[in-house]
Gaussian input, Z-matrix of N, CA and C with variables (Angstrom, degrees):
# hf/3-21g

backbone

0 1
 N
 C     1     B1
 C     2     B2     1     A1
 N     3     B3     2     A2     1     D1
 C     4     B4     3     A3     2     D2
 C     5     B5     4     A4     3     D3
 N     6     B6     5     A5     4     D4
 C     7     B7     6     A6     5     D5
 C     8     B8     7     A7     6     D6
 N     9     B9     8     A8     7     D7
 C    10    B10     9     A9     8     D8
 C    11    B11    10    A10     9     D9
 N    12    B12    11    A11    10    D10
 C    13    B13    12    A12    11    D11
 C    14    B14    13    A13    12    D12
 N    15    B15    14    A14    13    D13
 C    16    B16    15    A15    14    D14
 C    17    B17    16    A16    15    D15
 N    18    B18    17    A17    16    D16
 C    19    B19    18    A18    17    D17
 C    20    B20    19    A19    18    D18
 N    21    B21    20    A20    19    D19
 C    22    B22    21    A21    20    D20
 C    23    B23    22    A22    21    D21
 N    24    B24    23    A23    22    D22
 C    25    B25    24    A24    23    D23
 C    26    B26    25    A25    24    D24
 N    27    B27    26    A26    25    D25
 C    28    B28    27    A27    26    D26
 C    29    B29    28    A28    27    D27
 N    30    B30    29    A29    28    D28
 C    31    B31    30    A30    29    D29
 C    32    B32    31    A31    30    D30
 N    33    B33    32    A32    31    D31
 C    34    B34    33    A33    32    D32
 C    35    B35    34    A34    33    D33
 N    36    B36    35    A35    34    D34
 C    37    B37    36    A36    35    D35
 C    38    B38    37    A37    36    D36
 N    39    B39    38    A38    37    D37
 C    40    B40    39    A39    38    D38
 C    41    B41    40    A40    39    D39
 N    42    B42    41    A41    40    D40
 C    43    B43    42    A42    41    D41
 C    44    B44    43    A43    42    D42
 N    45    B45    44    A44    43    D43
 C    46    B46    45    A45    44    D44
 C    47    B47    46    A46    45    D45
 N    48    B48    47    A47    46    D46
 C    49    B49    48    A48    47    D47
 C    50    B50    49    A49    48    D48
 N    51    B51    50    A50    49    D49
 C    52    B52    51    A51    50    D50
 C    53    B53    52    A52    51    D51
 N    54    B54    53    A53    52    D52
 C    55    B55    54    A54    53    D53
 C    56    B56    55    A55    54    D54
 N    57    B57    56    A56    55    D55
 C    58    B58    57    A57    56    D56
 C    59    B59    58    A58    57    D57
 N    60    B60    59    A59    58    D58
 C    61    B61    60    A60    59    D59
 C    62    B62    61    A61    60    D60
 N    63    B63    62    A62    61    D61
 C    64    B64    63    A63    62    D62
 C    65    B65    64    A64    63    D63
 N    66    B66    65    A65    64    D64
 C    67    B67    66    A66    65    D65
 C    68    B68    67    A67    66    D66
 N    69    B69    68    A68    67    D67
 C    70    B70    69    A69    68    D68
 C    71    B71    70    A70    69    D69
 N    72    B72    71    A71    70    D70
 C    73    B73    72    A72    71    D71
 C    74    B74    73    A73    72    D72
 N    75    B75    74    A74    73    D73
 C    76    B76    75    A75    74    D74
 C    77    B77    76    A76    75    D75
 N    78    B78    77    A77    76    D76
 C    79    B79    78    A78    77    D77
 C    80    B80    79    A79    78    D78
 N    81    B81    80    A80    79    D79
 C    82    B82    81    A81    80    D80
 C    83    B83    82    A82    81    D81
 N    84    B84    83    A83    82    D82
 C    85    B85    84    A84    83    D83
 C    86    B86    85    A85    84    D84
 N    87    B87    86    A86    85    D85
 C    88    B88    87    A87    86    D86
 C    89    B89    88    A88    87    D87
 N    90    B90    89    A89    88    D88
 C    91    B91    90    A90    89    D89
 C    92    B92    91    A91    90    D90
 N    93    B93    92    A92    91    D91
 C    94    B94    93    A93    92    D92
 C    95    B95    94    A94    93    D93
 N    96    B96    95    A95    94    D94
 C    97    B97    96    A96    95    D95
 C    98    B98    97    A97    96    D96
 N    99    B99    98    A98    97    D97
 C   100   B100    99    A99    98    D98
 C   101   B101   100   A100    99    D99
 N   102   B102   101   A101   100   D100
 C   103   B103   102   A102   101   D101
 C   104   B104   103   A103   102   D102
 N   105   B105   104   A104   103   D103
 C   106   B106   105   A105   104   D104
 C   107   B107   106   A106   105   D105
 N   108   B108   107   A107   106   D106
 C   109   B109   108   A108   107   D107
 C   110   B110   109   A109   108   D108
 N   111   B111   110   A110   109   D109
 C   112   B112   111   A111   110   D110
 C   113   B113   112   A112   111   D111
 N   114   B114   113   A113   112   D112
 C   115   B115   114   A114   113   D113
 C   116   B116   115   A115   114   D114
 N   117   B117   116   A116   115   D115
 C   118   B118   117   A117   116   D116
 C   119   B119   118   A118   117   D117
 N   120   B120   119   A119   118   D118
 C   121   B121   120   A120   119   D119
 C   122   B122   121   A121   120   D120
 N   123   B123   122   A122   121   D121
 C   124   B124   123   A123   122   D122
 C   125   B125   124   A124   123   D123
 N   126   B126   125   A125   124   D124
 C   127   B127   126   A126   125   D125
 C   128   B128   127   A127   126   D126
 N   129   B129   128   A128   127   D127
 C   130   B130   129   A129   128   D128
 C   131   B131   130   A130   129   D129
 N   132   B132   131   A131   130   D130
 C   133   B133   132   A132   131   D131
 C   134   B134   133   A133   132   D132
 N   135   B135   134   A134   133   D133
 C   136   B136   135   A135   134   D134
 C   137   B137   136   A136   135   D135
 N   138   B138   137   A137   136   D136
 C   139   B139   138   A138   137   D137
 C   140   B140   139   A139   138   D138
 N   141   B141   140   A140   139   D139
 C   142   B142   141   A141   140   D140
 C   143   B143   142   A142   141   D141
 N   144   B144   143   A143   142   D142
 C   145   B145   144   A144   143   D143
 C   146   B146   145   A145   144   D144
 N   147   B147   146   A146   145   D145
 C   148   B148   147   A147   146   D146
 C   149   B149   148   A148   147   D147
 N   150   B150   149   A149   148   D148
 C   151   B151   150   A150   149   D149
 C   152   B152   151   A151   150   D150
 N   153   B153   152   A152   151   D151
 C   154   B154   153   A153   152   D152
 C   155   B155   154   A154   153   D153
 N   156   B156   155   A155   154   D154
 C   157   B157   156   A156   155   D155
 C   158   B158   157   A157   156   D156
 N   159   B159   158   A158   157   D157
 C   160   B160   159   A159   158   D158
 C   161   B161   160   A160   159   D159
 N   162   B162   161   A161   160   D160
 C   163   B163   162   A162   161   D161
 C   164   B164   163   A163   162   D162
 N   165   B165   164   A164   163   D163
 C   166   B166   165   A165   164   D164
 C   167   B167   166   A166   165   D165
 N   168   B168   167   A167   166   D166
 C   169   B169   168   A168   167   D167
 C   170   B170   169   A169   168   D168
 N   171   B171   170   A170   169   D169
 C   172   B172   171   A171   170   D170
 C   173   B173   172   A172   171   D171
 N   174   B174   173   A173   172   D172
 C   175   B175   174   A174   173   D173
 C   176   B176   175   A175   174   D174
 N   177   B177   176   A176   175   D175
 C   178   B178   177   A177   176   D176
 C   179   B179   178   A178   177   D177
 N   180   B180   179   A179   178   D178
 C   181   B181   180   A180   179   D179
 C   182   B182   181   A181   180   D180
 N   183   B183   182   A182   181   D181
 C   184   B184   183   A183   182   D182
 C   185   B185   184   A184   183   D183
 N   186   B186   185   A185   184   D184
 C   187   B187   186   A186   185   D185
 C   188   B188   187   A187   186   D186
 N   189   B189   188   A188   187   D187
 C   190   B190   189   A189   188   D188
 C   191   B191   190   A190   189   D189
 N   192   B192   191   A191   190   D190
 C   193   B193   192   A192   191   D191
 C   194   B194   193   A193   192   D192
 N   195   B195   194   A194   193   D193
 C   196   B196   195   A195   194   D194
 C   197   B197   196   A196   195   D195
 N   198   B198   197   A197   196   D196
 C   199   B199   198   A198   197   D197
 C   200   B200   199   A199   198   D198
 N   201   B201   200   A200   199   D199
 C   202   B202   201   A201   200   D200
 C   203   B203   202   A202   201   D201
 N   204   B204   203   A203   202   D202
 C   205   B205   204   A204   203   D203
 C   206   B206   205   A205   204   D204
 N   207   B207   206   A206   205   D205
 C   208   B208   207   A207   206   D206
 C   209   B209   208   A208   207   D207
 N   210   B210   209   A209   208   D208
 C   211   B211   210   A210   209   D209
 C   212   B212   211   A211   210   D210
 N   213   B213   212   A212   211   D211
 C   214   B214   213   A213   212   D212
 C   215   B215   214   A214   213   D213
 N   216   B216   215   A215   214   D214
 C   217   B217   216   A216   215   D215
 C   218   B218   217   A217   216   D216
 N   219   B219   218   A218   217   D217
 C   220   B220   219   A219   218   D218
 C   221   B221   220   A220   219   D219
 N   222   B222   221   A221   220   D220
 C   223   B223   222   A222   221   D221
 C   224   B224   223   A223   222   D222
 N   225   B225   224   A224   223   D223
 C   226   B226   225   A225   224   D224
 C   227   B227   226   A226   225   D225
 N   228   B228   227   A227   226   D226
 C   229   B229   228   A228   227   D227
 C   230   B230   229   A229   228   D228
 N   231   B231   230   A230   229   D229
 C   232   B232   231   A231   230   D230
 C   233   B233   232   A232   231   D231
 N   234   B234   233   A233   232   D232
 C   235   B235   234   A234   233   D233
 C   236   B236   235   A235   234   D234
 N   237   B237   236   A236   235   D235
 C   238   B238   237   A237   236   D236
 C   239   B239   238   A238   237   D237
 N   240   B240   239   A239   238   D238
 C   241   B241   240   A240   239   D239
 C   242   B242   241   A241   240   D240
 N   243   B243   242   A242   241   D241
 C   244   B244   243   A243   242   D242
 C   245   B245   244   A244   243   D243
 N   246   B246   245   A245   244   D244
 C   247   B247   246   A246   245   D245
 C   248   B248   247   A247   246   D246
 N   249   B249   248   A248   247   D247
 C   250   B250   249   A249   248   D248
 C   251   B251   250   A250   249   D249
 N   252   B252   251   A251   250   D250
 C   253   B253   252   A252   251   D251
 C   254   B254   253   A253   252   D252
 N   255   B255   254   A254   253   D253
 C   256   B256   255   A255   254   D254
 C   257   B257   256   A256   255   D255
 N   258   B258   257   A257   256   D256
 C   259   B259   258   A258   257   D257
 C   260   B260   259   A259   258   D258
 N   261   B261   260   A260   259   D259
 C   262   B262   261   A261   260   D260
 C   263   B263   262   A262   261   D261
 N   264   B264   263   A263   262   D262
 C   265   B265   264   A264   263   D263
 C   266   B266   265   A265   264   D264
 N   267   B267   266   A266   265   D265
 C   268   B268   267   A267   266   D266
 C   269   B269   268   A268   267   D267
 N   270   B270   269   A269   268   D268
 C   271   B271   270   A270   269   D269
 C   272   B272   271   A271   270   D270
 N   273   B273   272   A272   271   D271
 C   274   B274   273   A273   272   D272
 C   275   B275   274   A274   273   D273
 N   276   B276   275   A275   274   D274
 C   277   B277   276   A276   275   D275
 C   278   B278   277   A277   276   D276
 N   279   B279   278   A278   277   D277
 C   280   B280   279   A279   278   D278
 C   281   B281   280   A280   279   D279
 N   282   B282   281   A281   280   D280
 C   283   B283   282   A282   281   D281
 C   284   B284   283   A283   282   D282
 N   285   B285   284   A284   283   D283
 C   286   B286   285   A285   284   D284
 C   287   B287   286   A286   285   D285
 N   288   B288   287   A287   286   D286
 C   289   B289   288   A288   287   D287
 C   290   B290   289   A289   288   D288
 N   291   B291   290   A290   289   D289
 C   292   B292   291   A291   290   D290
 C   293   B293   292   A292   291   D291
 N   294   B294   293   A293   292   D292
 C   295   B295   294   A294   293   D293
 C   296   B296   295   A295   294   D294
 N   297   B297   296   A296   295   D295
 C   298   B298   297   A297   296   D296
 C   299   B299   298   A298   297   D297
 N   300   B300   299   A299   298   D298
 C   301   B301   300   A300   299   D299
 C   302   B302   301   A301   300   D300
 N   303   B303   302   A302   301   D301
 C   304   B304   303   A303   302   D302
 C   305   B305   304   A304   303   D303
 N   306   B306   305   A305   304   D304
 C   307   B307   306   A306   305   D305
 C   308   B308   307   A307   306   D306
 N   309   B309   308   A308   307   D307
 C   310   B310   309   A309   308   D308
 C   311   B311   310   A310   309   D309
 N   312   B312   311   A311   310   D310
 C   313   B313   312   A312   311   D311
 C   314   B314   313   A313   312   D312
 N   315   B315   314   A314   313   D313
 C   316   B316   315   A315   314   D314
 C   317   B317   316   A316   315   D315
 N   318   B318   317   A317   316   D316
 C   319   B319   318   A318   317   D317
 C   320   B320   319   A319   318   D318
 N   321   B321   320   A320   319   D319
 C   322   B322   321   A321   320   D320
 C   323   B323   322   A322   321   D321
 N   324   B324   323   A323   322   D322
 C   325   B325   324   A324   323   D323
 C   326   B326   325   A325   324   D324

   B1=1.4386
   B2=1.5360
   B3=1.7997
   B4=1.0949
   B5=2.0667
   B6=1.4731
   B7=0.6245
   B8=1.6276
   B9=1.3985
   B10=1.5110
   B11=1.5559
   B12=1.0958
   B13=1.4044
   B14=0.9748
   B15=1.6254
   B16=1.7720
   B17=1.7738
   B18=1.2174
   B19=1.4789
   B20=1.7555
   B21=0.9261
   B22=1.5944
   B23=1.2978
   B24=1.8218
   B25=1.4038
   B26=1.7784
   B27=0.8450
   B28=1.8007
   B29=1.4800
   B30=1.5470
   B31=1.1700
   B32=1.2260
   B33=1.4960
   B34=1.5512
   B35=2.1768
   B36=1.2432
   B37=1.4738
   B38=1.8009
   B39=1.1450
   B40=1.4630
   B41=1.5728
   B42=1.4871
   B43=1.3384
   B44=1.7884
   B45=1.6508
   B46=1.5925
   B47=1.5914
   B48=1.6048
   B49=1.8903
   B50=1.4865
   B51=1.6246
   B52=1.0028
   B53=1.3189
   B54=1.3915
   B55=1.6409
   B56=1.5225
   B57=1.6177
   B58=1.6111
   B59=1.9545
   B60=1.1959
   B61=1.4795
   B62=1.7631
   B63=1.1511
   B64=1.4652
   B65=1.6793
   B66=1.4862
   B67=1.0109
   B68=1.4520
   B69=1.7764
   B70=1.4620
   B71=1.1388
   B72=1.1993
   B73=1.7176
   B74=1.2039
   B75=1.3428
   B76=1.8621
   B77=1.3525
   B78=1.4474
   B79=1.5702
   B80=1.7840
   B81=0.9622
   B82=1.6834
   B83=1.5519
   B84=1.0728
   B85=1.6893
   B86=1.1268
   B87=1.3250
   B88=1.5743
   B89=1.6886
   B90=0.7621
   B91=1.1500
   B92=1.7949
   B93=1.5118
   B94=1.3178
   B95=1.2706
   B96=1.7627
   B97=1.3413
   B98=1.2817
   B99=1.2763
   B100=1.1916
   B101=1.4548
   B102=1.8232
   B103=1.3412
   B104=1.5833
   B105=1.3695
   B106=1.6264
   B107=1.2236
   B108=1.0717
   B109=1.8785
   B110=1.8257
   B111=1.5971
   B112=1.9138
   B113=1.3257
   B114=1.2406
   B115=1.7862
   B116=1.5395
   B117=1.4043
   B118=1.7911
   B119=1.6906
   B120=1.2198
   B121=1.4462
   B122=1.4806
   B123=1.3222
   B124=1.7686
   B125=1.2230
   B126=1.3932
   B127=1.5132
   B128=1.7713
   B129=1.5406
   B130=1.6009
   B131=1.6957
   B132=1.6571
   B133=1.4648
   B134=1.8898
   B135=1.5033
   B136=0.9141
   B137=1.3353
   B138=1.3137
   B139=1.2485
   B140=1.9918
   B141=0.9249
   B142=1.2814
   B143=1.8795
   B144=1.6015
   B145=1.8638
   B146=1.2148
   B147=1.1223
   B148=1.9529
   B149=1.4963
   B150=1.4228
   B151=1.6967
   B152=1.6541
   B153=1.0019
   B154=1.8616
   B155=1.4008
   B156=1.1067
   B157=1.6231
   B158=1.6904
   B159=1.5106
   B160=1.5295
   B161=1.4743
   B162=1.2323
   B163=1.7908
   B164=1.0809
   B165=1.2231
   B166=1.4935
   B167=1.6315
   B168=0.9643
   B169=1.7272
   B170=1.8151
   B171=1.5782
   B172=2.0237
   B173=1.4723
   B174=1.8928
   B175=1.9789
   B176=1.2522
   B177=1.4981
   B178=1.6481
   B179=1.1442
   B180=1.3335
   B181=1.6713
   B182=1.5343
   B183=1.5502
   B184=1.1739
   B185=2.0237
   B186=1.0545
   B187=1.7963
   B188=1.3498
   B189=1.3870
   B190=1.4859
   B191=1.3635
   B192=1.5791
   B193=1.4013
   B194=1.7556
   B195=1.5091
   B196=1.0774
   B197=1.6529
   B198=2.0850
   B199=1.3452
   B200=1.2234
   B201=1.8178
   B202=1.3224
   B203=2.2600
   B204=1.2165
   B205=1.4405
   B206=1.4870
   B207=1.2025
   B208=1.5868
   B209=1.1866
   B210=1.6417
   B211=1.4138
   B212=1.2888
   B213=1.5449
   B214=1.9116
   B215=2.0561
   B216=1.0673
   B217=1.7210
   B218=1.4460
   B219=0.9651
   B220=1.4666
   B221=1.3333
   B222=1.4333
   B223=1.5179
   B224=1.7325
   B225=1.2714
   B226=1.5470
   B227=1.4074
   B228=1.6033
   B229=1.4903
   B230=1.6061
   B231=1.2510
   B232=1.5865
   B233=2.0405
   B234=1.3978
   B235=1.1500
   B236=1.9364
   B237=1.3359
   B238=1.7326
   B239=1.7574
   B240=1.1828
   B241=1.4031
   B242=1.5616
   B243=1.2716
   B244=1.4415
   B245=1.3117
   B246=0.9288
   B247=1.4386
   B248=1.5813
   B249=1.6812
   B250=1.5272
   B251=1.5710
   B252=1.7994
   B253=1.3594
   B254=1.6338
   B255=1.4851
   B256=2.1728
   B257=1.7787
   B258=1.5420
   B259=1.4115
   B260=1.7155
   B261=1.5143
   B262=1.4396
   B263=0.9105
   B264=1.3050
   B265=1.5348
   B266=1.9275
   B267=1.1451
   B268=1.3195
   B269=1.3907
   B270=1.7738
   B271=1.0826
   B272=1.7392
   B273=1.1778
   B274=1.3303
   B275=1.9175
   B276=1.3992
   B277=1.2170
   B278=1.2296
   B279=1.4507
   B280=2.0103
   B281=0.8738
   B282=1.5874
   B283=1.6082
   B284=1.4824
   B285=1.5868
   B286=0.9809
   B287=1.4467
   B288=1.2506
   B289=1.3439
   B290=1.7109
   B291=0.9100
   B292=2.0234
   B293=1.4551
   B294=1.1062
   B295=1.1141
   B296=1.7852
   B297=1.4565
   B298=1.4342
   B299=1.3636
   B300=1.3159
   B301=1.8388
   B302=1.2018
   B303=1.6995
   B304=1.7706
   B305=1.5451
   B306=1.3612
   B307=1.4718
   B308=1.2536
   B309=1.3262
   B310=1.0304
   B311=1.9706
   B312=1.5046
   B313=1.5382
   B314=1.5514
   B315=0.8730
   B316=1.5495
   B317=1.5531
   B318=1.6003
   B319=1.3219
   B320=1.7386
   B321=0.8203
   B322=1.4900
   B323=1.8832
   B324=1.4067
   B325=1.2477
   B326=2.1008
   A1=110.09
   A2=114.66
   A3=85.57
   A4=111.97
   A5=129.23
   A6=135.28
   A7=126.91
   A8=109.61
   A9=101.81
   A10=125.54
   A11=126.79
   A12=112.36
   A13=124.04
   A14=122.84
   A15=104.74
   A16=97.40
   A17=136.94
   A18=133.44
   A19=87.29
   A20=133.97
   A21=135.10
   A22=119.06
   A23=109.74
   A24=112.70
   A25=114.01
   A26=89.27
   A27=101.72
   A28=108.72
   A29=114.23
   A30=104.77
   A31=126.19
   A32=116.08
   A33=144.41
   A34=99.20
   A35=100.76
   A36=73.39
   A37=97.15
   A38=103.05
   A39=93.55
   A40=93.89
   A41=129.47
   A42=138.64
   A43=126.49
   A44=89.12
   A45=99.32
   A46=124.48
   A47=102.27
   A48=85.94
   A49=112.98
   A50=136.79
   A51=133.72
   A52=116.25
   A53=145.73
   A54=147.81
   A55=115.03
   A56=121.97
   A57=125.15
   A58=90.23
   A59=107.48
   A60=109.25
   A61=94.70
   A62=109.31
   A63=120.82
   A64=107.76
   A65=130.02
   A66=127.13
   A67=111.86
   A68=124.90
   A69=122.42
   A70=130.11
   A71=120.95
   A72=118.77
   A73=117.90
   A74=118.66
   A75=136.99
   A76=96.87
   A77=118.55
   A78=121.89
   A79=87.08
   A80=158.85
   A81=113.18
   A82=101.46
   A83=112.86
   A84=110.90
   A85=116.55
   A86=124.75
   A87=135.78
   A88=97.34
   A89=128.49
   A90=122.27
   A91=116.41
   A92=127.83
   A93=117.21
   A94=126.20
   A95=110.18
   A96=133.87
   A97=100.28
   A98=139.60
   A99=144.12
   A100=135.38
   A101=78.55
   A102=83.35
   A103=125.28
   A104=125.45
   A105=141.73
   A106=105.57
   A107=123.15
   A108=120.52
   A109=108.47
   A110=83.06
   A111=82.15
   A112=108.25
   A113=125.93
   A114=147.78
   A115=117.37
   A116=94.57
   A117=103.84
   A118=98.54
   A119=125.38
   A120=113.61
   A121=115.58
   A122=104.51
   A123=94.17
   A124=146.84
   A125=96.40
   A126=122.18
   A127=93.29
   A128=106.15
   A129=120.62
   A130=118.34
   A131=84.34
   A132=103.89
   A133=110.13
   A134=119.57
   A135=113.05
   A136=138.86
   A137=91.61
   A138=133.57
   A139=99.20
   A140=117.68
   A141=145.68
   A142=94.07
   A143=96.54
   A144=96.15
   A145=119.72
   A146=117.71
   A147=111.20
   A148=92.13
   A149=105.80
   A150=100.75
   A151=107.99
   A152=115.75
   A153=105.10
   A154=111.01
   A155=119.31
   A156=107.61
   A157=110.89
   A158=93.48
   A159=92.05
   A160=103.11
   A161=115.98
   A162=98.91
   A163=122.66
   A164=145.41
   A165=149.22
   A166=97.58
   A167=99.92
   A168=121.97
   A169=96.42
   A170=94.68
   A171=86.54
   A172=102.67
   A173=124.68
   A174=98.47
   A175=118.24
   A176=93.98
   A177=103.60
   A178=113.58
   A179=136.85
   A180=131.87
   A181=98.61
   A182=143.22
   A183=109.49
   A184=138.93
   A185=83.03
   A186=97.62
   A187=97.71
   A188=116.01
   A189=123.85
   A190=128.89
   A191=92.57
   A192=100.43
   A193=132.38
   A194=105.91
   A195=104.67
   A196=123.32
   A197=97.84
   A198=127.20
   A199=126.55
   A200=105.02
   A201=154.10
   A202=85.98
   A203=94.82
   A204=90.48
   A205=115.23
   A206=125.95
   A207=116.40
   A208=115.76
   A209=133.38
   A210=132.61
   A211=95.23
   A212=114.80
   A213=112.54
   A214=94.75
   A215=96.03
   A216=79.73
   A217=122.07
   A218=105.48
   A219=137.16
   A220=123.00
   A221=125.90
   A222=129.37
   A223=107.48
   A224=115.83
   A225=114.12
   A226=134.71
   A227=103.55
   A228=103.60
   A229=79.75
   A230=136.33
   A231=115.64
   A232=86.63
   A233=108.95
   A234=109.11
   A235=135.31
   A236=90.46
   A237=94.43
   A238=101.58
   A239=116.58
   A240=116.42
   A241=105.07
   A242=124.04
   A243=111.58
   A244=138.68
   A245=121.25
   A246=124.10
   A247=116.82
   A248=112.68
   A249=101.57
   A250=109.76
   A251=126.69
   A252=103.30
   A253=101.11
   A254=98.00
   A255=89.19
   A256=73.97
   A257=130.39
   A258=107.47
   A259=102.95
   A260=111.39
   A261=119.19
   A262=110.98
   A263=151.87
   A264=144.49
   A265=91.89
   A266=110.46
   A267=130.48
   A268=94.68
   A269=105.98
   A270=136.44
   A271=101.90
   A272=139.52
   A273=116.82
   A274=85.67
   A275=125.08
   A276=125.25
   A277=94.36
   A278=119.28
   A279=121.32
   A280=97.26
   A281=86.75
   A282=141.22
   A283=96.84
   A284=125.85
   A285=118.01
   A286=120.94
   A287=122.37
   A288=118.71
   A289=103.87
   A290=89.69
   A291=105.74
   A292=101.13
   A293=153.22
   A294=147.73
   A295=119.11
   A296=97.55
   A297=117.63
   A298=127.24
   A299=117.79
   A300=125.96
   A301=98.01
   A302=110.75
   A303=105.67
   A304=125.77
   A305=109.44
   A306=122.39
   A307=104.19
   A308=138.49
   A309=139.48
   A310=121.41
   A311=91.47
   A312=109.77
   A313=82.69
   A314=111.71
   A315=116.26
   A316=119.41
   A317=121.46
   A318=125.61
   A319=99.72
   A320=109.62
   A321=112.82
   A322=124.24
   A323=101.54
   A324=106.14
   A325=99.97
   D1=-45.48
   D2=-170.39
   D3=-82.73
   D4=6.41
   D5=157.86
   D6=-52.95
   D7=-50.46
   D8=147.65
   D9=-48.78
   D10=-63.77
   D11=174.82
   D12=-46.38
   D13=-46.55
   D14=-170.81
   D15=-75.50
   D16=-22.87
   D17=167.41
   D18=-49.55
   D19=-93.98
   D20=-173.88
   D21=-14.98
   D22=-56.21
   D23=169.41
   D24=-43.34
   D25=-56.44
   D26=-163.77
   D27=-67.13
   D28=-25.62
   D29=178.16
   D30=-100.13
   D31=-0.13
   D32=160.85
   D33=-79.65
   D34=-20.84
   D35=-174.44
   D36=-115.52
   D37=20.22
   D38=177.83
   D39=-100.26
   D40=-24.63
   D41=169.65
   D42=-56.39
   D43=-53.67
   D44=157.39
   D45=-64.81
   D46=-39.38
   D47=176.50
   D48=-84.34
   D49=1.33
   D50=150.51
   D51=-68.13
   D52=-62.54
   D53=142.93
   D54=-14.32
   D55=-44.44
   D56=174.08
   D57=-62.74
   D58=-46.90
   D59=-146.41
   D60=-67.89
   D61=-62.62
   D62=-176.01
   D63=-56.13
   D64=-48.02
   D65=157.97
   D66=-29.68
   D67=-89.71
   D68=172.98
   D69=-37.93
   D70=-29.95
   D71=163.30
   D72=-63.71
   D73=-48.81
   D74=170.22
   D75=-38.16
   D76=-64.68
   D77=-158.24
   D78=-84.51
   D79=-60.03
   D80=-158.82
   D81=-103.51
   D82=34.38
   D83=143.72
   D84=-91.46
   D85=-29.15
   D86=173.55
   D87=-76.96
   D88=-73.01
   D89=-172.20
   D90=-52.30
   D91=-33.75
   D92=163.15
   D93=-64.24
   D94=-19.04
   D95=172.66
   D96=-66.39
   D97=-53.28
   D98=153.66
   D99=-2.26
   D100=-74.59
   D101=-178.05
   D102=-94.83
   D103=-0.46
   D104=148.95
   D105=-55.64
   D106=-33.20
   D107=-172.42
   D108=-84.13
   D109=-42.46
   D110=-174.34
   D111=-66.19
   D112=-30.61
   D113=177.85
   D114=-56.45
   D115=-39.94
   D116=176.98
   D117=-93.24
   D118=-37.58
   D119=176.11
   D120=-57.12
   D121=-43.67
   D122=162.65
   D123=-64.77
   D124=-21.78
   D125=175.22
   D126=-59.24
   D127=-71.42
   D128=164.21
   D129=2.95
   D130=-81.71
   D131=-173.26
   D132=-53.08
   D133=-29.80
   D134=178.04
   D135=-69.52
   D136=-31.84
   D137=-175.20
   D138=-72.74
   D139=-56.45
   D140=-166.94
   D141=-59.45
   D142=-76.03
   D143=162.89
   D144=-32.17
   D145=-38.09
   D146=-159.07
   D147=-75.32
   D148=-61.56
   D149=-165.98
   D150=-55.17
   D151=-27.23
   D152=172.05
   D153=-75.00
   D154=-15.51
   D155=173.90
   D156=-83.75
   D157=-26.76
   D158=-179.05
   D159=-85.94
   D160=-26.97
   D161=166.24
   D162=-79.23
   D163=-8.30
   D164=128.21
   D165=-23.00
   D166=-84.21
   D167=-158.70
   D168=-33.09
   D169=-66.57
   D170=-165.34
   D171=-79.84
   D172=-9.77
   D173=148.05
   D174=-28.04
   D175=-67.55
   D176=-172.50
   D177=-52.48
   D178=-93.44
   D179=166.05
   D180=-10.33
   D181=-84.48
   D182=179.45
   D183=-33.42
   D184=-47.64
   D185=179.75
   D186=-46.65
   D187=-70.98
   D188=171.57
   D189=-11.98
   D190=-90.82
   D191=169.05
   D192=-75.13
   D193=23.62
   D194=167.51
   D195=-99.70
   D196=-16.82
   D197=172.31
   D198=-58.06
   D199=-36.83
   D200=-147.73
   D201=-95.19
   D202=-77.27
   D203=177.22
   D204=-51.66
   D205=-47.93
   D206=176.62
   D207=-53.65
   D208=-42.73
   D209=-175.65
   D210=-60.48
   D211=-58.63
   D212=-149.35
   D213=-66.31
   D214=-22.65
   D215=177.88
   D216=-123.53
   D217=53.85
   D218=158.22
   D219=-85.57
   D220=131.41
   D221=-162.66
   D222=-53.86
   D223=-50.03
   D224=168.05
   D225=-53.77
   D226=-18.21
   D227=-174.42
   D228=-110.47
   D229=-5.42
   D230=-171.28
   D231=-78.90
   D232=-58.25
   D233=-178.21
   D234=-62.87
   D235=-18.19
   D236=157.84
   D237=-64.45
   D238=-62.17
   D239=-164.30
   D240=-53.22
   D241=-57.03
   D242=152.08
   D243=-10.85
   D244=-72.44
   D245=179.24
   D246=-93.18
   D247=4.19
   D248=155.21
   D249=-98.67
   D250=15.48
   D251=172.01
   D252=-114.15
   D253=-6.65
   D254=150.34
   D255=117.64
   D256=35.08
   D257=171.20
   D258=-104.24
   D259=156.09
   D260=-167.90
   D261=-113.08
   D262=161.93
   D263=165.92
   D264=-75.48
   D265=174.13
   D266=-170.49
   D267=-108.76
   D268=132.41
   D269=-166.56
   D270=-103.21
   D271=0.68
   D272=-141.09
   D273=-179.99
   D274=130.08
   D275=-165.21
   D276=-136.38
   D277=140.37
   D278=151.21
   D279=-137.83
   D280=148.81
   D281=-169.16
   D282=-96.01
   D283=137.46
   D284=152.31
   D285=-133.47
   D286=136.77
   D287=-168.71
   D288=-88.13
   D289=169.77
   D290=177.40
   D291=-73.96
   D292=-8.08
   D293=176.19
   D294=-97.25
   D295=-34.55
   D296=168.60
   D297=-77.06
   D298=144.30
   D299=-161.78
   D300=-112.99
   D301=117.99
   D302=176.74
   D303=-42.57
   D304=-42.39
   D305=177.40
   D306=-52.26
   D307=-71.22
   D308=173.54
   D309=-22.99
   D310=-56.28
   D311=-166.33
   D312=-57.84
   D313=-64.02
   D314=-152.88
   D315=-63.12
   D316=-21.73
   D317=176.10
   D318=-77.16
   D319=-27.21
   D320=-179.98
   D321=-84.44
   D322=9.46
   D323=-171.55
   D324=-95.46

């Protein structure tokens, strides 16, 4: 009898130090899992910052050059540019009626 028991003992504790064993493996696999995940989430977050600074950045460059397009095409800057590449307003106008042939009008000018 008591040979059964210590067989029992031993085979109750070969059960528990497999359960200790598998337990501790469980827990720092989870926990290296852990800590690879928290490692790439920071990576993340960094990653994550940059592109908002750079979308800040080309708002701005947009804002800019959207300011940039309204000035340059604006009637005053259309007409500065005008008259710094040497164009004139027109001095001299024809009329042409529906009966009249441009060719015509024009050999006669």
């Amino acid at each position: 009898m008591q040979k059964i028991k210590l067989e029992e003992k031993l085979e109750r504790k070969k059960r528990f130090t497999a359960v200790g064993f598998f337990s501790i493996a469980l827990t720092l696999f989870l926990a290296f899992l852990q800590l690879i995940l928290s490692n790439q989430l920071a990576g993340y977050s960094q990653q994550l910052s940059a592109l908002r600074q750079e979308e800040k950045a080309v708002l701005l460059q947009n804002e800019l050059l959207q300011k940039q397009i309204a000035s340059e095409s604006s009637i005053m800057a259309i007409s500065r540019r005008a008259q710094e590449q040497a164009f004139v307003a027109p001095t001299r106008f024809l009329v042409v009626a529906e009966q009249e042939s441009v060719a015509l009008l024009h050999n006669g000018l």
